[in-house]
C-alpha positions in Angstrom: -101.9 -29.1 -146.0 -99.3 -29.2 -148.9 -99.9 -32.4 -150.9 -96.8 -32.8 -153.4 -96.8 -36.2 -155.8 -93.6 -37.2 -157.4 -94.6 -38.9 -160.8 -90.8 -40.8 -160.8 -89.3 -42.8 -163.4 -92.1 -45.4 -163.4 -94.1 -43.3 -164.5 -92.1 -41.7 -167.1 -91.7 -45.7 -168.4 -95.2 -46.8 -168.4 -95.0 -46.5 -171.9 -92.5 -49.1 -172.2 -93.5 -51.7 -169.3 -95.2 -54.7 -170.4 -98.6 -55.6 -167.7 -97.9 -58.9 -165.7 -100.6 -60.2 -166.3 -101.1 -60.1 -170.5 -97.7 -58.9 -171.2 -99.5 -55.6 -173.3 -97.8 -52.4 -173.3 -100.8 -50.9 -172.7 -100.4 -49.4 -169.2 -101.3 -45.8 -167.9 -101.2 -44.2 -165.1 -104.7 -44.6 -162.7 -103.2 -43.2 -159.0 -100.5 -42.5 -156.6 -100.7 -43.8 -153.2 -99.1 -44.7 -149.9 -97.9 -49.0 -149.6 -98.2 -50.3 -146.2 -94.7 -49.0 -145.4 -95.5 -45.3 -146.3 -93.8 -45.6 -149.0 -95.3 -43.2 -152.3 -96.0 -45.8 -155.0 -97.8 -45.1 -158.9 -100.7 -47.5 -159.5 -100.6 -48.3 -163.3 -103.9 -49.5 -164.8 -103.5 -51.5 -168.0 -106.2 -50.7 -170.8 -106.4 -54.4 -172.3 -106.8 -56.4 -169.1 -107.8 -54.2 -167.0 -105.3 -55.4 -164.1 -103.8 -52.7 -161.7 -100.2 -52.9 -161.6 -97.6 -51.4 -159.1 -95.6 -49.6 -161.2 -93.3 -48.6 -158.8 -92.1 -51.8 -157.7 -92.3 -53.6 -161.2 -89.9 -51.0 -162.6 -87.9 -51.4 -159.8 -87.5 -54.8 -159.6 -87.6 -55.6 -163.2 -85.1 -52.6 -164.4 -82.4 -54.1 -161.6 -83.1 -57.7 -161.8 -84.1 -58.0 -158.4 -87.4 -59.9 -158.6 -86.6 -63.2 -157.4 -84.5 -62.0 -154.3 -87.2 -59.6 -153.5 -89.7 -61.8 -153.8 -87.7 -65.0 -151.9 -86.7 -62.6 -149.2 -90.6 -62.0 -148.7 -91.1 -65.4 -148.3 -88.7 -65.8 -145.8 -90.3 -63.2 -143.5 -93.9 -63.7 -144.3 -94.0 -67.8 -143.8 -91.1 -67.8 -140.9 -92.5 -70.2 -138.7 -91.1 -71.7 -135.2 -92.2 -73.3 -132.1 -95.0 -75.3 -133.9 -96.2 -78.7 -132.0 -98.3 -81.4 -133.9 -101.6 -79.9 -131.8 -100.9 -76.3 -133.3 -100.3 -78.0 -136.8 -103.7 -80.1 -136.5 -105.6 -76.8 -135.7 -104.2 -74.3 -138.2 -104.5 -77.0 -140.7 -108.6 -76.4 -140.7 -108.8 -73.8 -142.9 -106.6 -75.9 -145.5 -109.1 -78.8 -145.8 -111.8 -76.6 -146.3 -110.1 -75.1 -149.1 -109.8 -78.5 -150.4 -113.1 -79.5 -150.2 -114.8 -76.1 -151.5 -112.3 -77.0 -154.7 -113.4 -80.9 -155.2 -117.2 -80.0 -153.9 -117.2 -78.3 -157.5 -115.8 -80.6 -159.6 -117.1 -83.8 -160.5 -118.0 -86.4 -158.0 -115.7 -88.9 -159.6 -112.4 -86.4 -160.1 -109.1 -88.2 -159.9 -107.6 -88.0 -156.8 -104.5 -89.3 -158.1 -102.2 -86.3 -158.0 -102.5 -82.6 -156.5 -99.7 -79.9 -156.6 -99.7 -76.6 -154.9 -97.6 -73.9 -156.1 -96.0 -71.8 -154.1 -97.0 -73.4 -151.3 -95.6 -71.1 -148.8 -95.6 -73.0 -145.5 -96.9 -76.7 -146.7 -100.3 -76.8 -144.9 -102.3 -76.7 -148.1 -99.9 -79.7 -149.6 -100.4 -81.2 -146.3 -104.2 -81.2 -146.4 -104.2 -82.7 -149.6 -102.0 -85.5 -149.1 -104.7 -86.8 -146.8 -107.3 -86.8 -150.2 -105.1 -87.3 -152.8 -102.9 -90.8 -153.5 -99.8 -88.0 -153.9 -99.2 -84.8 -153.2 -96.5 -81.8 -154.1 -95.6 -78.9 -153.1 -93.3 -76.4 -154.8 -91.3 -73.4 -153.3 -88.3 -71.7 -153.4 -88.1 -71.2 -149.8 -88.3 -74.4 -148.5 -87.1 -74.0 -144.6 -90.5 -73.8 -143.3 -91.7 -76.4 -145.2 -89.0 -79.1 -144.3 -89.3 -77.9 -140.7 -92.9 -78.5 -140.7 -93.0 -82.1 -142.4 -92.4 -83.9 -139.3 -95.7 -82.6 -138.1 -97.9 -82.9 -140.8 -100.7 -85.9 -140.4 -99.4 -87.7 -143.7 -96.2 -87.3 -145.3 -95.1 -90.8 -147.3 -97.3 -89.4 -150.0 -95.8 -85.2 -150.0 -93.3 -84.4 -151.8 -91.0 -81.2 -151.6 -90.0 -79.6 -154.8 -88.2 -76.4 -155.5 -88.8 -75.9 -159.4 -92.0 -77.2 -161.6 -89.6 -79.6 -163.8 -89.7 -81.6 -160.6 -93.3 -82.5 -160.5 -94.9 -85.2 -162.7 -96.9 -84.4 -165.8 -100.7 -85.3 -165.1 -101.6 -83.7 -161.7 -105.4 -83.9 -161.6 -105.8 -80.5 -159.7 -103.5 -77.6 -158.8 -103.6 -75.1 -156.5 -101.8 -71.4 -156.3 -102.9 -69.3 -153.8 -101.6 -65.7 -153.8 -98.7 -66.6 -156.3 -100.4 -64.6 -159.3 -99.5 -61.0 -157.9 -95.7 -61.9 -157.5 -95.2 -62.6 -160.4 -93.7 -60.0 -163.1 -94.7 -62.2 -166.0 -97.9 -64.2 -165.4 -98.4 -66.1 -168.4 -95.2 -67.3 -169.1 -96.1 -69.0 -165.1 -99.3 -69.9 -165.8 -98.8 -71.6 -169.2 -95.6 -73.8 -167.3 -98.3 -75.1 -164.7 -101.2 -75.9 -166.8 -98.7 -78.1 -169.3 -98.3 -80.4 -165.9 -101.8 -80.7 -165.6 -103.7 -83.4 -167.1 -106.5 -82.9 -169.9 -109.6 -82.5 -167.8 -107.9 -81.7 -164.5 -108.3 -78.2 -162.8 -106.6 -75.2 -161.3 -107.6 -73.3 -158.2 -105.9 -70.1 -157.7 -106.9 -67.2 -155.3 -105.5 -63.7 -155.3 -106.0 -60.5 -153.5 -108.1 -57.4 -154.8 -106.8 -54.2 -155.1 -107.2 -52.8 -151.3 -104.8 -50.5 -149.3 -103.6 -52.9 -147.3 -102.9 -55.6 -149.9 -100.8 -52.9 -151.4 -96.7 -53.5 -150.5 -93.4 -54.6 -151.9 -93.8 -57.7 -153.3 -97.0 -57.7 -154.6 -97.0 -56.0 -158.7 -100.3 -56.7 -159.8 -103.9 -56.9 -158.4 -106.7 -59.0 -161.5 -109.8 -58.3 -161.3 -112.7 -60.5 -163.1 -112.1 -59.3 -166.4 -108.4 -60.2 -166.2 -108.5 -63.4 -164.3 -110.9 -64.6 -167.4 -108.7 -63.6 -169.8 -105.5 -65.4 -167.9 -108.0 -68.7 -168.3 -108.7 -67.9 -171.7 -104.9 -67.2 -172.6 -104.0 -70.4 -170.7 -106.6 -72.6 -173.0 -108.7 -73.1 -169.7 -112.0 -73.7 -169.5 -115.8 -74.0 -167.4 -114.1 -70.6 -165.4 -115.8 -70.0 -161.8 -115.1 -66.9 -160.2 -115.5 -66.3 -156.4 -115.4 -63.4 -154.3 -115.2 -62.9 -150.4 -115.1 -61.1 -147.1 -111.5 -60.6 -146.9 -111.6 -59.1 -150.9 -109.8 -62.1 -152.1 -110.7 -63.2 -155.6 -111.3 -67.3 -155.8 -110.7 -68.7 -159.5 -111.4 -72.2 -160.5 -110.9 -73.4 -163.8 -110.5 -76.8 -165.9 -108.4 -77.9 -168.4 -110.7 -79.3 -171.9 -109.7 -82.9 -172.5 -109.0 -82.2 -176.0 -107.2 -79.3 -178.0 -104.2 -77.6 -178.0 -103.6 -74.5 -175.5 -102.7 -71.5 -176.9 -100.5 -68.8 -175.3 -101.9 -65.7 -177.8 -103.3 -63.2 -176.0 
């Protein structure tokens, strides 16, 4: 058998891409592989953060300006979602309050339940979950069909709101949630940064990502953190008391709280 790797442009321009995830030009080359589509694809290891980085598709998408149609047309595909009845809502919302009470059964029994936000929020159920624990609740996304289409279904919705940018939500949410947002995301910080400011001082952020694994590994996912690079996100983002979970599915679970006094800083 005749193995042949084609280094490509991206390769030739690791030199010169910044890493999502602490914007360091500091990223060399660490394999070639196959994406879930078959498609030939440079892995990029960056020697600050140690995040892996799919160098193929960030150069791509970045050098053309494609990244938020990529990413949105992702969406569309990945959270279609029709013929739902209020019985197959109730059931696949489950999973959603659990997440919600692994998050508050490690904060403080007397957290605000004021206001929650989730962040990319994909098809609503997380937002819809915690409407029923918080006194309001937000989601944001750019693709908001499934959401909207959803709503009527959903066991409490006087309290959720809908949102397609951050500037839309209020300034003191008491927890946030962004669950496998991180890894679309050509510029992490500059996200990351934008959300904590709406958080209040001493409120938290939950955020969960996938590991590097061959199946995780496809068009609209550039970077994979690992432990060493999801603490220096927290650090970056002037967030504290960091707790780092992993799992069966290779999915790493962050949770992390905003200090209820001092400036953040966004130096790296």
């Amino acid at each position: 058998m005749t193995i042949s790797y084609n280094r490509g442009e991206e390769t030739e321009r690791l030199p010169e891409m910044a890493c999502p995830c602490c914007q360091r030009k500091a990223l060399v080359r660490y394999q070639d592989r196959a994406d879930v589509d078959s498609r030939q694809v440079v892995i990029a290891i960056c020697r600050h953060c140690t995040a892996l980085v799919n160098a193929t598709e960030l150069w791509s998408d970045t050098s053309s300006d494609r990244v938020i149609e990529v990413q949105r047309a992702g969406s569309e595909g990945f959270y279609a979602s029709e013929g739902e009845t209020a019985e197959s809502v109730r059931l696949k919302l489950d999973p959603y309050f659990g997440m919600m009470q692994f998050a508050l059964g490690h904060l403080p029994a007397d957290f605000p339940r004021d206001a929650f936000a989730d962040i990319g929020a994909g098809t609503g159920y997380q937002a819809a979950a915690a409407a029923t624990m918080f006194e309001s609740a937000h989601a944001v996304e750019v693709n908001t069909r499934t959401i909207t289409g959803l709503l009527p279904l959903f066991p409490r919705t006087d309290n959720l709101r809908v949102h397609t940018s951050l500037d839309q939500l209020p300034p003191d949410l008491d927890l946030v949630m962004m669950m496998h947002v991180l890894e679309h995301l050509p510029n992490i910080p500059e996200m990351l940064l934008a959300v904590v400011n709406k958080i209040r001082p001493g409120g938290a952020l939950l955020f969960q990502i996938p590991m590097f694994n061959p199946k995780y590994v496809f068009k609209t996912h550039y970077t994979f953190l690992a432990e060493p690079s999801c603490r220096f996100l927290c650090q970056m983002a002037g967030l504290g008391d960091v707790r780092i979970w992993y799992d069966y599915l290779e999915f790493l679970t962050v949770l992390a709280r905003k200090p209820n006094h001092g400036a953040m800083s966004c130096n790296a």
